[in-house]
Structure formats: structure tokens, C-alpha cells
ZAMI-126841 format. One record per residue (C-alpha): residue in one letter; z, x, y negated; residue number from 0. Coordinates in nm, 3 decimals, padded with zeros to 5 digits. Layout:
<atoms>
 resn       w       u       v resi
    a       Z       X       Y  NUM
...
</atoms>
This chain:
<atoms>
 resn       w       u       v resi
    x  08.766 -01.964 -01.306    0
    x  08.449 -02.120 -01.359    1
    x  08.150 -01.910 -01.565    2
    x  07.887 -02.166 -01.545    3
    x  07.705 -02.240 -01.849    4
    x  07.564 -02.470 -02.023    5
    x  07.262 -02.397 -02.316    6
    x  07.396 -02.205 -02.601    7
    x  07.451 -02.367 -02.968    8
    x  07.398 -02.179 -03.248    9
    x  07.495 -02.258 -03.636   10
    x  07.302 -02.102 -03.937   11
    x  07.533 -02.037 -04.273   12
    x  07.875 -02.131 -04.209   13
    x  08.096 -02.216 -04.458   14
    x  08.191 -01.899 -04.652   15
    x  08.566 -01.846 -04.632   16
    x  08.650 -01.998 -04.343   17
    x  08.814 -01.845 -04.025   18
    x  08.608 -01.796 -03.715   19
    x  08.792 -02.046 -03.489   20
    x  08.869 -02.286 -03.716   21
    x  08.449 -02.368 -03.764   22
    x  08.380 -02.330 -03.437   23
    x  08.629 -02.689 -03.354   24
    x  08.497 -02.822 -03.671   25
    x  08.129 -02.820 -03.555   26
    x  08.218 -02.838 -03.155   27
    x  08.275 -03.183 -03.061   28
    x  08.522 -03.260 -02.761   29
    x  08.702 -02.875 -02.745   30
    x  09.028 -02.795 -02.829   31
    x  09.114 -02.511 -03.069   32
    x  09.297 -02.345 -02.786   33
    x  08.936 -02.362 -02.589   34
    x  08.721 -02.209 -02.901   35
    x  08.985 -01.937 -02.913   36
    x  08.955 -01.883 -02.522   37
    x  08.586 -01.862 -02.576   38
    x  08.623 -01.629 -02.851   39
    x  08.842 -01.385 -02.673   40
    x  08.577 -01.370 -02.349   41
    x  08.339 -01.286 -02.589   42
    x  08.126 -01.602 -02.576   43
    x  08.141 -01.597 -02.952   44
    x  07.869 -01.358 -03.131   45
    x  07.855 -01.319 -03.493   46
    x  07.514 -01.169 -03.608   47
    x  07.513 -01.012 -03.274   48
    x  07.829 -00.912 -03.246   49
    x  08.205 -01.011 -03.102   50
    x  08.484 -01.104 -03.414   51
    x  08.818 -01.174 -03.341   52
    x  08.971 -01.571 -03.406   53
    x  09.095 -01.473 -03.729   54
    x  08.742 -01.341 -03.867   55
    x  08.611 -01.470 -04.201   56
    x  08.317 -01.577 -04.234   57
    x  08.098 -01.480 -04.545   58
    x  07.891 -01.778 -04.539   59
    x  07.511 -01.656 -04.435   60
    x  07.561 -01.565 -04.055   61
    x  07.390 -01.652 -03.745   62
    x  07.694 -01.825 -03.458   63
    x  07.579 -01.826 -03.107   64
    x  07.863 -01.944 -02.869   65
    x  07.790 -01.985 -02.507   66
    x  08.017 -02.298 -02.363   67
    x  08.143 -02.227 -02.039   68
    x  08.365 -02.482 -01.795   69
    x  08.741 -02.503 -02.008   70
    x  08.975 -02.316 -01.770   71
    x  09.181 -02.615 -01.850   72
    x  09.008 -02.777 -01.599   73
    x  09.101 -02.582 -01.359   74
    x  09.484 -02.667 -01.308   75
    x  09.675 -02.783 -01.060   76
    x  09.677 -03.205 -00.976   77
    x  09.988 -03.376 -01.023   78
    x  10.097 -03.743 -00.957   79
    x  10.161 -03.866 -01.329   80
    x  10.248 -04.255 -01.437   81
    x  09.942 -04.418 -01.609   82
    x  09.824 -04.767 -01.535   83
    x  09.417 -04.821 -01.490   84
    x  09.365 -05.151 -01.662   85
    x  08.954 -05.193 -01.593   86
    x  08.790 -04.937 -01.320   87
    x  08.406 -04.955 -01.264   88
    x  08.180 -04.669 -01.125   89
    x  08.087 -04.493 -01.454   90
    x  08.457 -04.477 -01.627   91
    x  08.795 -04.633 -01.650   92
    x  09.000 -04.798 -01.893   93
    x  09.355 -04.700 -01.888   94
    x  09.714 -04.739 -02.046   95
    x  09.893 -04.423 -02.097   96
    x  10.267 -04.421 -02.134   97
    x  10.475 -04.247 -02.446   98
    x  10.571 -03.897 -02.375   99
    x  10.268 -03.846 -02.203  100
    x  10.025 -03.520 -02.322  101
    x  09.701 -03.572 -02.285  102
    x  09.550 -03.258 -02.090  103
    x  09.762 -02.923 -02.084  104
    x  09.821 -02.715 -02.425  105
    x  09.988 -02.417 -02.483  106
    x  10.351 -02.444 -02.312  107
    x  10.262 -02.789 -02.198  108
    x  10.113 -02.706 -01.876  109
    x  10.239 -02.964 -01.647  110
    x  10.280 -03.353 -01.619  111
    x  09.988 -03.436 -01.849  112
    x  09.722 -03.756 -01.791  113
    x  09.470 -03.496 -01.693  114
    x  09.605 -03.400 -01.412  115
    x  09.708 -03.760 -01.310  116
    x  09.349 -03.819 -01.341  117
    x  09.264 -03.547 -01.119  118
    x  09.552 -03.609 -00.842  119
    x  09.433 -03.948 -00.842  120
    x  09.035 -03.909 -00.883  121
    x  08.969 -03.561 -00.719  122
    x  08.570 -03.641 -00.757  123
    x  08.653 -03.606 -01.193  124
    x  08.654 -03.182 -01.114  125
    x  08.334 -03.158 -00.914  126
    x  08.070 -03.118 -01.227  127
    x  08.042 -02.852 -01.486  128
    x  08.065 -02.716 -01.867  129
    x  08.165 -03.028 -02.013  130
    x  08.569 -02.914 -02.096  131
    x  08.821 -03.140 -01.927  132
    x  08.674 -03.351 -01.671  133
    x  08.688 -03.746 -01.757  134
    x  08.847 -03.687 -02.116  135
    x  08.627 -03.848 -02.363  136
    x  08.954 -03.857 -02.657  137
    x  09.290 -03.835 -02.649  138
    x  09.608 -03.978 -02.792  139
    x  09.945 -03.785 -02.918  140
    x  10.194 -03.712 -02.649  141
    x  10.427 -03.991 -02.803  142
    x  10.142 -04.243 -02.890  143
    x  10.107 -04.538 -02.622  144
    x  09.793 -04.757 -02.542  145
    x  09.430 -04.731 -02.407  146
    x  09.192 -04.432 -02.330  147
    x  08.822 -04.454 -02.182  148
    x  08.804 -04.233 -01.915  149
    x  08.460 -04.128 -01.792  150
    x  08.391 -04.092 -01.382  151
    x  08.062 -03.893 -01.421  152
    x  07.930 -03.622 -01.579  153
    x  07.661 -03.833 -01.701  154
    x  07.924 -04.108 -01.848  155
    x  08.125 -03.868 -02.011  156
    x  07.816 -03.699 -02.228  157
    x  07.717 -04.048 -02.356  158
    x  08.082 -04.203 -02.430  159
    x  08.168 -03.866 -02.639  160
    x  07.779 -03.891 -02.795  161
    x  07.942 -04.275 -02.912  162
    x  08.257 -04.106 -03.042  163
    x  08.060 -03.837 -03.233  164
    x  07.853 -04.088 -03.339  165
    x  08.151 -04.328 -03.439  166
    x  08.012 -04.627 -03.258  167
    x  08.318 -04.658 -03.081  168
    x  08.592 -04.904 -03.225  169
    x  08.945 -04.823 -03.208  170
    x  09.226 -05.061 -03.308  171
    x  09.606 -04.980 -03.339  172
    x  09.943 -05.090 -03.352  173
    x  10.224 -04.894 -03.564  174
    x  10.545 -04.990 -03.667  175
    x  10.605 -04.837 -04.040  176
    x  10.871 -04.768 -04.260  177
    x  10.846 -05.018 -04.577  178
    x  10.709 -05.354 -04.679  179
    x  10.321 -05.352 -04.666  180
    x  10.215 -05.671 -04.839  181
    x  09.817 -05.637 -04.828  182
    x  09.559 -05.484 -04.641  183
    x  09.383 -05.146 -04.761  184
    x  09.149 -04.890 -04.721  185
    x  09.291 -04.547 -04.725  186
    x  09.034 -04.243 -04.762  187
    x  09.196 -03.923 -04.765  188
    x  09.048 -03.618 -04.647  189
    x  09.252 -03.457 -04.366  190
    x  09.356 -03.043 -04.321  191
    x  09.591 -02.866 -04.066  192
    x  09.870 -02.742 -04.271  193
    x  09.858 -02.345 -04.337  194
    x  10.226 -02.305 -04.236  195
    x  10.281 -02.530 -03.969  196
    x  10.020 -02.511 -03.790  197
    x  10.076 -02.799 -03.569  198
    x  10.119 -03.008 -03.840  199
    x  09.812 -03.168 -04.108  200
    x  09.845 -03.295 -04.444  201
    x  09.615 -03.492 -04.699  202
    x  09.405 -03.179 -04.875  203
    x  09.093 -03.232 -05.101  204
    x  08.968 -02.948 -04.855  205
    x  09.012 -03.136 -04.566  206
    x  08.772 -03.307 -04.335  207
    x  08.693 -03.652 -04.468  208
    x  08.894 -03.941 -04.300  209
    x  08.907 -04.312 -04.340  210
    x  09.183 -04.560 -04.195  211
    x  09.234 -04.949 -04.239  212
    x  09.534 -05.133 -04.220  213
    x  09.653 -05.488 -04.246  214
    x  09.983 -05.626 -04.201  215
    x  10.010 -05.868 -03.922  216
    x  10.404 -05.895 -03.929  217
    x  10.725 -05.805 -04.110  218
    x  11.058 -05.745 -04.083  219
    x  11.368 -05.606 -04.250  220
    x  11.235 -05.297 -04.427  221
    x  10.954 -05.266 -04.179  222
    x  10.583 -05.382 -04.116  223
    x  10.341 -05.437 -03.828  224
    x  10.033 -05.315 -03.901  225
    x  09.691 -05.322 -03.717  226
    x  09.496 -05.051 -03.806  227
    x  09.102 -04.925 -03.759  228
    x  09.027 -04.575 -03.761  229
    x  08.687 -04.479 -03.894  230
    x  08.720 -04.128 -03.835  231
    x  08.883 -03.956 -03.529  232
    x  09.095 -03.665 -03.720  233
    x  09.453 -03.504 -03.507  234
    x  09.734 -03.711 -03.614  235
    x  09.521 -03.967 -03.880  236
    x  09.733 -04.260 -03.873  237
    x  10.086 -04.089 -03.926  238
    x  09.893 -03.844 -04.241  239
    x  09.771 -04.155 -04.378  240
    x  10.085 -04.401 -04.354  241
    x  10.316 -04.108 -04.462  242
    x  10.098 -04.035 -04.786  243
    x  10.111 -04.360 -04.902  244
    x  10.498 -04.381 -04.833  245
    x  10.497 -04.592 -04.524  246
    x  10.550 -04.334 -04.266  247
    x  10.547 -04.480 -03.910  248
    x  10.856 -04.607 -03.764  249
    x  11.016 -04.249 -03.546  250
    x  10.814 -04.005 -03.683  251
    x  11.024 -03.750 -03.838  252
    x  10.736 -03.472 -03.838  253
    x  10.592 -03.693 -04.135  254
    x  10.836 -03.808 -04.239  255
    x  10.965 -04.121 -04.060  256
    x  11.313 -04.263 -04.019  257
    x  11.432 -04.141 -03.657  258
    x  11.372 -04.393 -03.376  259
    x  11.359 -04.359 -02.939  260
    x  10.968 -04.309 -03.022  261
    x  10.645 -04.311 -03.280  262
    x  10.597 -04.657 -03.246  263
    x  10.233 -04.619 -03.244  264
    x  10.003 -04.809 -02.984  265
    x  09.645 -04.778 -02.904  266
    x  09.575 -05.177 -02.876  267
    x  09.231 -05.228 -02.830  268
    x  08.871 -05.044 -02.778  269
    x  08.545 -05.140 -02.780  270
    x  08.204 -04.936 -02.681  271
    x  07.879 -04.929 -02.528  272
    x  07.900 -04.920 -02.147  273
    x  07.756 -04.574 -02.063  274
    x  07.488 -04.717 -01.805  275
    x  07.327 -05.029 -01.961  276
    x  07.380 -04.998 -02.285  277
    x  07.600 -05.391 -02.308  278
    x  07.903 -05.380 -02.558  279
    x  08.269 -05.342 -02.374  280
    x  08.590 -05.440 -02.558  281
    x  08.934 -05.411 -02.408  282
    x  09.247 -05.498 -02.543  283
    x  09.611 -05.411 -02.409  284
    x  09.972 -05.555 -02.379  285
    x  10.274 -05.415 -02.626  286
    x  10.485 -05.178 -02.445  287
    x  10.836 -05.257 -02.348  288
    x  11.014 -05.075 -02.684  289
    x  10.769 -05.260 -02.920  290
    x  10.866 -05.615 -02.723  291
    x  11.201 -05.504 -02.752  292
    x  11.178 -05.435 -03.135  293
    x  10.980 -05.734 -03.234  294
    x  11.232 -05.946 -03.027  295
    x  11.564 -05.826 -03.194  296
    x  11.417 -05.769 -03.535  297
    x  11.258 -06.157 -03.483  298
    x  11.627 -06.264 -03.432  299
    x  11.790 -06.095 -03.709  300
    x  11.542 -06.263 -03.991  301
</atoms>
């Protein structure tokens, strides 16, 4: 594994009440909770001084140091995985990933994810240090299709994931929802991991804030098109937000959608800054096959 490090971060009066690990991926851009918890139990984590466990509360007037060190996600084994590169240039890539695809590996899912298609098929993305998982700049669910930026160099990858922290970087969807949707809206509605299931969020007044557009571009027999901006970059936004206004997306049964072969959810188009001279990139995608399919057969029953 590697210990390199990079400089330490430190937080001054955390919010009082909350637990250890969940602050620590509230203020820590780009880690996974699974990471923050790994960093935690190596005792990377000091509280006043001193090592707490995940679960510790905080009491709101403590000093955080946490010393990053290189995700031991990163190290993994490379596998040959199906993703299409749409746009490839020194600095980063632009590519499709298929449905059913997990991002980078998490808990049981330790095999078969983009990440290590990424690494099988650029080695070079595992040569540089303390930055998490090499090249991943975002992610998408496992069953959400569409574009990702990938970054090539270390360099690439700090700036792209400065623009998503800074929320520069534009993201457009597709989804397929349950329900006629007859005008566009706004929908701000702050966004919390559910107590009891914990890989599941809801809409709490607690939550971390989140803001989603959407505008239907097409419908059909008790179903809508919509495109949809994200303003905010919160786990599972779009399916919280279509679910708790009552138009759940089209598959997902977690929140509440009818059942279908997939979330018919698509990452359509993205637009940011290229990481080396600064010029404004937008790329835009293709529907999958089972969207085509849908809008085809739902086309010919109206």
C-alpha cells in the first residue's frame, strides 16, 4: 500500500453533533466515505490530538487534522471492462460508461468497475500520488449511463475536481420518469443519507443543500422525458428529487419507481474548462440502445 502524503488539512469547530466520518466526506472533496473511514481506522484522523473511532461525536469546538494518504483503492488489480472513449487528448478523456457499470470498487464491489478499465487500459493513470483514485474526477451510479471526464495527469485531475468543487462544471441529463411533467421547474431540496438505510438518501431540512432543473422535452403514455441540470453534485440527486415530487424515474424501485430492465437515467452532455488552457469544452452523447428502444415503441403506441 501506498503511505505517501500529501499536506495535512485541518478544520476548526465542526458541527456539534455530528459523527466523525460523516464531516470528514462532507468537508473532503473527491473521497469516498469508505476512504475517510479507512483513514480514520490508520489513525490519520486526530481529534484535539488524539485518535476517535468513525462513530465519534463531535461536540462542536475541536481542532481535525487528517493526513490524506494514496486511497488503497487505487491500488487494485486492472481489468479489461466495456467503456467507450468518445474525445481523448493528453490531459483527460471523455468517455461513455455503460449501465451496470460501478464506478471505482466499494465495499463487496471489488471487481469489473470503470476504474480498473481505466487502469487496464491507461496503466500511466496509477503512476502519481495522494490524489484517491487515479483519473476519477466524479462518478455516476452503477445503473446510470452517459459521460464522465476522466483526467490523464495528476495535474488535470486537481484542476477538473477544483471546477467541480467550484461548480463550474455543467452537467446535463436524460431520465425517463414516472408521470406527466407538463412544465419546467426548479427543485431545491436539501439532501441527507437516510439513518436506516444507509445506502439510501432522502429530502431532510438537515441535509446538504441541493438544486436540480428539469424540463420536459417529450411525453408519452404515463411517462416524461426530461432534461435535467444539476447545480449541486449530491449521491443519488436526480432520483431524491424526481421521487419527492412524485415523478420517480422510470426503474428505480429504491425510490420508488415502477420496475423496468434499468434506471433510465443518462448522463447526456458536459461542459468545462479544459484543464491546460483554460478554453470552454462541451460534449454531448448518443441515447443508449434501451432509451432508443423505449422512445421508438412508446413513439408508435401514441
Amino acid at each position: 500500500m501506498k503511505t505517501d502524503t500529501i499536506p495535512l488539512k485541518r478544520f476548526i469547530n465542526p458541527r456539534k453533533g455530528m459523527r466523525l466520518d460523516t464531516f470528514l466526506q462532507s468537508r473532503i472533496e473527491g473521497h469516498s466515505r469508505s476512504f475517510i473511514q479507512f483513514l480514520i481506522k490508520m489513525g490519520n484522523v486526530k481529534v484535539d490530538g488524539k485518535t476517535e473511532k468513525k462513530h465519534h461525536i463531535l461536540k462542536g469546538n475541536e481542532e481535525i487534522s487528517v493526513n490524506l494518504i494514496a486511497d488503497p483503492a487505487t491500488n487494485i488489480k486492472a481489468e479489461k471492462v466495456n467503456f467507450k472513449v468518445i474525445h481523448e487528448e493528453e490531459s483527460f478523456l471523455i468517455i461513455s460508461k455503460p449501465s451496470g457499470i460501478i464506478t471505482h470498487p466499494a465495499g463487496r464491489n471489488s471487481s469489473g468497475t470503470l476504474l480498473q478499465g481505466l487502469l487496464f487500459k491507461y496503466p500511466q493513470l496509477n503512476d502519481w500520488k495522494g490524489l484517491g483514485k487515479p483519473g476519477l474526477v466524479h462518478r455516476l451510479d452503477k445503473e446510470t449511463s452517459g459521460l464522465m471526464i476522466v483526467a490523464k495527469t495528476a495535474n488535470a485531475q486537481k484542476i477538473i475536481m477544483k471546477q467541480f468543487a467550484d461548480r463550474t462544471v455543467a452537467k446535463h441529463y436524460l431520465a425517463l420518469c414516472t408521470g406527466k411533467v407538463t412544465s419546467s421547474q426548479f427543485i431545491e431540496a436539501s439532501i441527507k443519507r437516510n439513518d436506516f438505510n444507509r445506502t439510501a438518501f432522502s429530502v431532510e431540512a438537515d441535509g446538504r443543500n441541493a438544486k436540480t432543473y428539469i424540463r420536459p422535452v417529450a411525453q408519452f403514455p404515463g411517462k416524461t422525458l426530461l432534461l435535467i441540470k444539476i447545480f449541486t453534485g449530491r449521491t443519488h440527486q436526480i432520483r431524491v428529487h424526481l421521487s419527492h415530487i412524485g415523478y420517480p424515474v422510470l426503474g428505480d424501485i429504491k425510490y420508488g419507481g415502477s420496475p423496468d430492465t434499468r434506471i433510465m437515467l443518462h448522463s447526456y452532455s458536459i461542459g468545462f474548462n479544459h484543464p491546460e488552457n483554460g478554453k470552454r469544452l462541451f460534449f454531448k452523447t448518443d441515447l443508449p440502445e434501451d432509451f432508443s428502444a423505449f422512445l421508438n415503441t412508446a413513439g408508435k403506441c401514441l
